[in-house]
DODRENDREN-591860 format. One record per residue (C-alpha): residue number from 1; chain; x, y, z; residue in three letters. Coordinates in steps of 0.05 Angstrom, whole numbers, plus 5000, padded with zeros to 4 digits. Layout:
N
(NUM; A; (X; Y; Z); ALA);
...
//
This chain:
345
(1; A; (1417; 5776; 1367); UNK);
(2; A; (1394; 5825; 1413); UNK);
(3; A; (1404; 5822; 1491); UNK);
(4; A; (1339; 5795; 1530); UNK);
(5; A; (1295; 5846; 1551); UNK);
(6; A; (1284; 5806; 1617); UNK);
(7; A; (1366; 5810; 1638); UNK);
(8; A; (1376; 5851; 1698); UNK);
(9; A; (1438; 5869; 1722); UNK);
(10; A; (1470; 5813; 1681); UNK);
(11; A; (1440; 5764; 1717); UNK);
(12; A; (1384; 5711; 1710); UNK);
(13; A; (1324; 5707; 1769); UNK);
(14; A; (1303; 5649; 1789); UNK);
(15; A; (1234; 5675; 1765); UNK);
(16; A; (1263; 5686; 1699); UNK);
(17; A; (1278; 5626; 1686); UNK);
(18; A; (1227; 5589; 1704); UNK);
(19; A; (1177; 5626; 1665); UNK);
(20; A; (1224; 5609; 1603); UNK);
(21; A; (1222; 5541; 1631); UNK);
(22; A; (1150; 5546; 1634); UNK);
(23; A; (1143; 5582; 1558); UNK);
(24; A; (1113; 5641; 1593); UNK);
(25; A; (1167; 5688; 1555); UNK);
(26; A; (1145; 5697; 1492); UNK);
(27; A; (1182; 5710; 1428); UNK);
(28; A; (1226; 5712; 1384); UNK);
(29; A; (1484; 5639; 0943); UNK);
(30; A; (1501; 5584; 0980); UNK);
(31; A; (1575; 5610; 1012); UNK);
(32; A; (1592; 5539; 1026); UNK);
(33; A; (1653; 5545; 1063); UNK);
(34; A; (1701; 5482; 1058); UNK);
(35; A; (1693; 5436; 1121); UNK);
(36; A; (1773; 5433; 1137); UNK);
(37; A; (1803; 5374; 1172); UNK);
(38; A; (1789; 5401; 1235); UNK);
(39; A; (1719; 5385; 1240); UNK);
(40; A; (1745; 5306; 1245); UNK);
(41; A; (1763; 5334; 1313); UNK);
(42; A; (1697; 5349; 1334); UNK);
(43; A; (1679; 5278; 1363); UNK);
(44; A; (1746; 5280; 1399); UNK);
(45; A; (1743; 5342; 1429); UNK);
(46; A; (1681; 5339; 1457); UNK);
(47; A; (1660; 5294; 1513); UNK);
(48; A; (1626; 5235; 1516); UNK);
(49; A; (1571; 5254; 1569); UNK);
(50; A; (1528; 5313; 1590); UNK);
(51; A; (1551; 5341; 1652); UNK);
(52; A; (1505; 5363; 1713); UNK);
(53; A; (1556; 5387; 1765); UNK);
(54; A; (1561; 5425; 1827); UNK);
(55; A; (1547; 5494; 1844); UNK);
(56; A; (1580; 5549; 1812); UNK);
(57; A; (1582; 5622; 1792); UNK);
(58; A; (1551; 5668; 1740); UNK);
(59; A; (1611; 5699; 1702); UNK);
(60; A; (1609; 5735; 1636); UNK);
(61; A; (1607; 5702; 1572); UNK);
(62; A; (1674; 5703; 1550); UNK);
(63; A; (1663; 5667; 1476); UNK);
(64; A; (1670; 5692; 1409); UNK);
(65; A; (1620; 5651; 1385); UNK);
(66; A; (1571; 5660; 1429); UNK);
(67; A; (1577; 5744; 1435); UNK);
(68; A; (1503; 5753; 1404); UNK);
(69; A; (1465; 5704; 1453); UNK);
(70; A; (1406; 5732; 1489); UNK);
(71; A; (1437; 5719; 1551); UNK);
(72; A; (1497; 5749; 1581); UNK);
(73; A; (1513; 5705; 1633); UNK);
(74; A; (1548; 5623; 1644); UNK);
(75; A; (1570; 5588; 1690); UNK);
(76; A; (1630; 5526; 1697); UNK);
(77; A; (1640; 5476; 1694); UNK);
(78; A; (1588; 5469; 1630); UNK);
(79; A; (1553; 5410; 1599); UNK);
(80; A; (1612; 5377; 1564); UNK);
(81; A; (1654; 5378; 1635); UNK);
(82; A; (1692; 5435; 1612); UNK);
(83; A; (1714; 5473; 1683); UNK);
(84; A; (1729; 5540; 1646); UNK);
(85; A; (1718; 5585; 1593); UNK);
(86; A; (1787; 5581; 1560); UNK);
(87; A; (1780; 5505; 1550); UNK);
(88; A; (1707; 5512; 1526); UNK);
(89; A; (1733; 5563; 1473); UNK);
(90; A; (1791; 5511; 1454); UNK);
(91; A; (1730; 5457; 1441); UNK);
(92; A; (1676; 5508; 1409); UNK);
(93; A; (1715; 5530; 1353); UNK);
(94; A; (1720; 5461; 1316); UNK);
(95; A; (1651; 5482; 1303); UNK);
(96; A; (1671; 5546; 1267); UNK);
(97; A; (1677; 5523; 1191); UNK);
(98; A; (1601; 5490; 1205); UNK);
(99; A; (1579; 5549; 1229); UNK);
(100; A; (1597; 5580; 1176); UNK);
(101; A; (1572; 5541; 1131); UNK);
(102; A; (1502; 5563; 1158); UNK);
(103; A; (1470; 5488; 1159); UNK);
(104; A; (1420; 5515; 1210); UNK);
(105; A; (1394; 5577; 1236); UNK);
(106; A; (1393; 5534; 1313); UNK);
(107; A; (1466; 5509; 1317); UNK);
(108; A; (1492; 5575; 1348); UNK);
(109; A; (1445; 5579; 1392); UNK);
(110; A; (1444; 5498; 1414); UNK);
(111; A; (1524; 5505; 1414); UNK);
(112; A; (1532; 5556; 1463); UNK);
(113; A; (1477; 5529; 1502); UNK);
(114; A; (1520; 5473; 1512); UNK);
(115; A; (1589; 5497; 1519); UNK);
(116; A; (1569; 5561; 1548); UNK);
(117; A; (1504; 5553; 1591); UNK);
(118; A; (1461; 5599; 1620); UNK);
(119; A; (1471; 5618; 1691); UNK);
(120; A; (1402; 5640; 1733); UNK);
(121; A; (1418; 5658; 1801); UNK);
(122; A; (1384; 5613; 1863); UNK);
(123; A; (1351; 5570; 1808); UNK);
(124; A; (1379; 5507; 1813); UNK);
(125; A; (1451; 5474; 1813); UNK);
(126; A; (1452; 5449; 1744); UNK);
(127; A; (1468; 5476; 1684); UNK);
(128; A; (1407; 5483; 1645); UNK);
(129; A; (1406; 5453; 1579); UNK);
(130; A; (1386; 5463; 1511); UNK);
(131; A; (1316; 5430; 1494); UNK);
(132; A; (1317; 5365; 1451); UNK);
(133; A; (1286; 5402; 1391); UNK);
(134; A; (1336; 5455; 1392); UNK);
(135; A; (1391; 5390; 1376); UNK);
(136; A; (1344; 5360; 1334); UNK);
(137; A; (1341; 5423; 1287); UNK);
(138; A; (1415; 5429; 1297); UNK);
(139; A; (1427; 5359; 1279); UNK);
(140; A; (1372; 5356; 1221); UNK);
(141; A; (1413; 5414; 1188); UNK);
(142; A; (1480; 5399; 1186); UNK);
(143; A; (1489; 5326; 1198); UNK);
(144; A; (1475; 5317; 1121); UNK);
(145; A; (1544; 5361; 1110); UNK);
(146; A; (1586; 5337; 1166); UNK);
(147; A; (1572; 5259; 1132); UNK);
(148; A; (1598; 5294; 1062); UNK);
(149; A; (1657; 5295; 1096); UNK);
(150; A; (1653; 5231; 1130); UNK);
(151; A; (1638; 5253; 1200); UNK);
(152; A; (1590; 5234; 1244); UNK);
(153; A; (1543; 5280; 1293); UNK);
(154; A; (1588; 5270; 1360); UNK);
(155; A; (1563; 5227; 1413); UNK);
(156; A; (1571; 5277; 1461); UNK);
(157; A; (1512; 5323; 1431); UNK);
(158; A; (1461; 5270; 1428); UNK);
(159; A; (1397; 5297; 1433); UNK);
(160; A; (1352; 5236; 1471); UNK);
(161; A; (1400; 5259; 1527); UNK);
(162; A; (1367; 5331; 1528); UNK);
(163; A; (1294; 5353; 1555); UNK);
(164; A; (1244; 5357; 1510); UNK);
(165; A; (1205; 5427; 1528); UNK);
(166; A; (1143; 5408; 1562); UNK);
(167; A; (1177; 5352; 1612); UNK);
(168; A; (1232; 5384; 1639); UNK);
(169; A; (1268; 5451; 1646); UNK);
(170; A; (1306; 5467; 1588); UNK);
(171; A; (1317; 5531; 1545); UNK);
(172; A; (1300; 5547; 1467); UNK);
(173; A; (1308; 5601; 1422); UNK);
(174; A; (1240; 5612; 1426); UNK);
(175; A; (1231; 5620; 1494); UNK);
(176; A; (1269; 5683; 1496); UNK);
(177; A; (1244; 5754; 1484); UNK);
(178; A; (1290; 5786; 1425); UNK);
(179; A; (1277; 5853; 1440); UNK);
(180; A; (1325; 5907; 1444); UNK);
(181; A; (1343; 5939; 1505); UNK);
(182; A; (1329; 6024; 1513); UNK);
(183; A; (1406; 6029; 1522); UNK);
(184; A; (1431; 5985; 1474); UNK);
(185; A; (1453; 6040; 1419); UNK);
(186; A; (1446; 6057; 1344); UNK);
(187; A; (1493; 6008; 1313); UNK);
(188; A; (1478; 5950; 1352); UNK);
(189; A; (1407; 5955; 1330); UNK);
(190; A; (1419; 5969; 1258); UNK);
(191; A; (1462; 5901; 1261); UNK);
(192; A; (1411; 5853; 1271); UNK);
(193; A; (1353; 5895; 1238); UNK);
(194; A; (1326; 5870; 1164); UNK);
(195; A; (1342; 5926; 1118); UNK);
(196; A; (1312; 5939; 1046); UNK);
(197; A; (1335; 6004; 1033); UNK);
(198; A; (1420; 6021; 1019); UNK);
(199; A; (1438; 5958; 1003); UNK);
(200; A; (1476; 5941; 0949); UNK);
(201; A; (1433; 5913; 0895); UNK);
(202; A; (1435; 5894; 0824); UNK);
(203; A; (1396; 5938; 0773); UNK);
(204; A; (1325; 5916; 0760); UNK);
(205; A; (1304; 5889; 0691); UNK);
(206; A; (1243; 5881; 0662); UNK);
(207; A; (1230; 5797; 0653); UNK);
(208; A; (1247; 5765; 0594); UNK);
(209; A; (1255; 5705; 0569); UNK);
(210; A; (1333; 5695; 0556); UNK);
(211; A; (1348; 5725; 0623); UNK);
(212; A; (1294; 5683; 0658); UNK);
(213; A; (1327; 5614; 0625); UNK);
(214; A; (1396; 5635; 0637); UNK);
(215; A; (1384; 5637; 0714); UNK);
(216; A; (1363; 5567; 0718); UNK);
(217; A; (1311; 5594; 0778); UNK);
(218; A; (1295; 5526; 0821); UNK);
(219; A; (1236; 5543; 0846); UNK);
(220; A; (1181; 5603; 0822); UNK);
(221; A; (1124; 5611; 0879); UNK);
(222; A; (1059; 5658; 0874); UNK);
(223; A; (1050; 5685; 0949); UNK);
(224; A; (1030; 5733; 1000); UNK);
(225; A; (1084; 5766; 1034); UNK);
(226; A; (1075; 5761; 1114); UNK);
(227; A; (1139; 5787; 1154); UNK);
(228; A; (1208; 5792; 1149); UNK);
(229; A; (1261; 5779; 1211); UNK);
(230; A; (1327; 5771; 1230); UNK);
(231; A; (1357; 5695; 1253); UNK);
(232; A; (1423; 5711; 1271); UNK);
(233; A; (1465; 5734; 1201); UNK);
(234; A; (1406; 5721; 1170); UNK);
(235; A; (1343; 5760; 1137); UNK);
(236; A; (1285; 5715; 1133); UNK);
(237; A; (1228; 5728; 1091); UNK);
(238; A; (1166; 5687; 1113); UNK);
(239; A; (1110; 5677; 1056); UNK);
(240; A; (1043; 5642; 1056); UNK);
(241; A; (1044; 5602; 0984); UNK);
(242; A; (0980; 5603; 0947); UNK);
(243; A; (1013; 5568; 0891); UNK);
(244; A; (1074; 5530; 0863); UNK);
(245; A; (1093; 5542; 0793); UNK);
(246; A; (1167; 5509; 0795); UNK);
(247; A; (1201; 5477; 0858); UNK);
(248; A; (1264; 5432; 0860); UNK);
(249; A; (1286; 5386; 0912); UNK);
(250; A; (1261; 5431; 0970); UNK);
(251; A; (1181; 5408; 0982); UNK);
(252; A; (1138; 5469; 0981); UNK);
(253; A; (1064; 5448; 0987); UNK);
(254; A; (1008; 5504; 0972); UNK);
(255; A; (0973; 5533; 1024); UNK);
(256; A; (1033; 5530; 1074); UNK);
(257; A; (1073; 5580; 1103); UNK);
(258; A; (1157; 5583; 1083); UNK);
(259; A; (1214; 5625; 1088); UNK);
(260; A; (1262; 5648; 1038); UNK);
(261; A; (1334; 5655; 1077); UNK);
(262; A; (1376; 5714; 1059); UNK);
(263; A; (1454; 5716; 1077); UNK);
(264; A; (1467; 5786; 1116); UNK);
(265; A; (1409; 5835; 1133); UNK);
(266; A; (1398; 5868; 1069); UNK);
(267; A; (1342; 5840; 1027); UNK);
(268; A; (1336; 5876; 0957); UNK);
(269; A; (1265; 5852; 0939); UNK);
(270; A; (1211; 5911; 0968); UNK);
(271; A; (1149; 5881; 0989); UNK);
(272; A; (1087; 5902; 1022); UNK);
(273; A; (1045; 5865; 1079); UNK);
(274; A; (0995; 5827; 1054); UNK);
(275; A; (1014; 5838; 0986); UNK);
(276; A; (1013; 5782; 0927); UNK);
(277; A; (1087; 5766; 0896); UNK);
(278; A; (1122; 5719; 0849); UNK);
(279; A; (1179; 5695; 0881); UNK);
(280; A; (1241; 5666; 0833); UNK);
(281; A; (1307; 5641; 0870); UNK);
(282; A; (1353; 5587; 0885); UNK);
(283; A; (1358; 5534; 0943); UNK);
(284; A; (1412; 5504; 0977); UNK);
(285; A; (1407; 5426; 0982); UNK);
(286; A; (1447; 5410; 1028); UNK);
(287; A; (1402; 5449; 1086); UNK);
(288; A; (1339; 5450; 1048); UNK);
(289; A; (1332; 5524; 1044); UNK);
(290; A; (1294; 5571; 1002); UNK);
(291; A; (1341; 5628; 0978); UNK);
(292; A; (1328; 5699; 0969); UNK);
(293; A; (1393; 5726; 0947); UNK);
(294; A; (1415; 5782; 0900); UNK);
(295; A; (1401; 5734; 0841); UNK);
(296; A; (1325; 5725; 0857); UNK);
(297; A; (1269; 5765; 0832); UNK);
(298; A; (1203; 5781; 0868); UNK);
(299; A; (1152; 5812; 0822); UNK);
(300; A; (1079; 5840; 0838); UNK);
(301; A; (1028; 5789; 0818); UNK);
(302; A; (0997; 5791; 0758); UNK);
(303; A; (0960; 5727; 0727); UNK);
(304; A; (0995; 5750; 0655); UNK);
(305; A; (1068; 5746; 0680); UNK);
(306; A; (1047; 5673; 0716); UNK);
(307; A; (1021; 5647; 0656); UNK);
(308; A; (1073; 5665; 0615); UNK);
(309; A; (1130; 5635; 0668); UNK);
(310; A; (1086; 5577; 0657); UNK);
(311; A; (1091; 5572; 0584); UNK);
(312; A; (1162; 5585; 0579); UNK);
(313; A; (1179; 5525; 0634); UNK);
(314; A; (1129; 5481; 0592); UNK);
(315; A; (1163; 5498; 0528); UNK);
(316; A; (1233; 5478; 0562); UNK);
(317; A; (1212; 5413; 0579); UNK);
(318; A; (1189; 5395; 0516); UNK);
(319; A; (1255; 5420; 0486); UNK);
(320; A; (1290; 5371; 0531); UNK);
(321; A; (1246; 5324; 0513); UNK);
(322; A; (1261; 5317; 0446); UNK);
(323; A; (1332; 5330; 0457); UNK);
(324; A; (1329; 5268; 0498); UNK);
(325; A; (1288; 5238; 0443); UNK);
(326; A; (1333; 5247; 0386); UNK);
(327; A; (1401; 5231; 0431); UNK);
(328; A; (1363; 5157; 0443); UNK);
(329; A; (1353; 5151; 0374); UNK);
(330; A; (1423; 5168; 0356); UNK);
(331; A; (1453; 5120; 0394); UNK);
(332; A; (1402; 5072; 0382); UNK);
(333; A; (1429; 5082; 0306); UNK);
(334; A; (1496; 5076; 0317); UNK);
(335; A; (1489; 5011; 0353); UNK);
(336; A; (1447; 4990; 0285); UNK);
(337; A; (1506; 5014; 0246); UNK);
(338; A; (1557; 4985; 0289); UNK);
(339; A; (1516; 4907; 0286); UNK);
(340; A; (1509; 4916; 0209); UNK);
(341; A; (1584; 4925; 0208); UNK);
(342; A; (1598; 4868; 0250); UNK);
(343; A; (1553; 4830; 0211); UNK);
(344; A; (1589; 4842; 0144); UNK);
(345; A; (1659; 4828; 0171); UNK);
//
């Protein structure tokens, strides 16, 4: 994520601040990783309480994981009583294998908020903490995983503890400009920039039906392309649905706006503003995301091709239908068979 443009001399104002405080600042396949035994650490590792301390200094973010932040700038000891950075980093990166597992686009963001909080400069002596929502997002994503595993969402993160954003001063992804500094350079702009053009993409192919049925597509949605963004390693493609011709577990409701999450910032599908599109993909269930990976397919809208998507999915379910059918009756048939045979002996 790109650098605030509201950072001056790697510092936070006390103006700053309070104008994010205030929401003046305006803006903006499923790689399942394998949680490893190290996330039963998590509830250990981190404290038990939130921690509003004494006075300290702005230093330089020192953490890994928190090196794309929109701030710059922390202070110790943090929220979870760590006094330095070195023991913060020790704690944070029992988080790692759930971050990776990208549960939800806010746990970076909450996480380092926590472990690593922002420093303003004559604003106030506490450390200012992530809003409730921010957790809550967090939470709603991954908790769902962490339980696969048997672990709970640590104590120490609960979110009634935090501010909720219009009673209290707090900080949200949100609330922070993402726009790129003048002197930030080529590269580091190209990193967190969508990108629809050299990327490595499969070979289009025109629709048909054995290729359509071999993908097993979960959900197939008829929409108008609005925007697409980066949130953090992510490309996000936002949509306004006009109409649902498939959907799985993940709700998608017509007239409603959604976004189809891509892994990296290359997105292979070219779209225009505005512009009417059947979308075909995958989602992941475990954080109830739309997926636009490599294996989708976004057409241009045309009524035909809809209709047709309709009749083959139609034509499928009557196929299992009957396959169901005729498996009942089997079995229904060789319990007759079976009772006649009983019967006899």
């Amino acid at each position: 994520m790109a650098r605030t443009n509201f950072i001056e001399n790697n510092v936070f104002t006390q103006k700053d601040i309070q104008s994010v405080a205030l929401g003046k600042i305006v803006g903006h396949s499923r790689d399942m990783m394998k949680l490893s035994i190290m996330l039963l650490l998590i509830s250990h590792l981190a404290t038990s309480s939130i921690y509003f301390g004494e006075t300290a200094k702005c230093e330089p973010v020192r953490m890994p994981m928190c090196a794309d932040m929109p701030y710059n700038m922390t202070r110790m000891p943090n929220l979870l009583h760590h006094s330095t950075q070195e023991n913060a980093i020790l704690a944070i990166e029992q988080y790692e294998e759930l971050v990776n597992a990208s549960c939800s686009d806010a746990l970076v963001f909450f996480l380092c908020s926590m472990y690593a909080p922002i420093c303003a400069v004559d604003f106030q002596s506490e450390p200012i903490p992530p809003c409730r929502s921010v957790c809550e997002r967090s939470r709603q994503g991954c908790e769902p995983l962490m339980n696969e595993y048997n672990v709970s969402w640590p104590e120490s993160l609960n979110c009634n503890r935090l501010p909720m954003y219009d009673r209290g001063v707090c900080i949200s992804p949100e609330a922070i400009v993402s726009t790129m500094p003048s002197d930030t350079g080529k590269e580091a702009k190209e990193k967190h920039q969508v990108r629809n053009a050299d990327c490595n993409c499969p070979k289009k192919s025109k629709l048909k039906k054995k290729q359509y049925l071999s993908k097993k597509y979960e959900y197939v949605v008829h929409g108008v392309f609005k925007e697409q963004k980066a949130i953090y390693d992510h490309a996000v493609t936002v949509i306004d649905v006009k109409e649902v011709l498939k959907n799985g577990e993940v709700e998608i409701k017509p007239q409603t706006q959604v976004q189809l999450w891509t892994k990296g910032m290359c997105v292979c599908a070219k779209v225009e503003a505005n512009k009417e599109y059947l979308f075909l993909g995958h989602e992941d269930k475990v954080t109830k995301r739309l997926l636009l990976n490599d294996d989708a397919l976004v057409l241009k809208w045309k009524k035909k091709v809809a209709k047709k998507l309709k009749r083959w999915e139609s034509r499928k379910r009557r196929s299992r239908g009957r396959g169901k059918s005729r498996k009942k009756k089997g079995n229904s048939g060789k319990r007759s068979r079976q009772g006649s045979s009983s019967r006899k002996e």
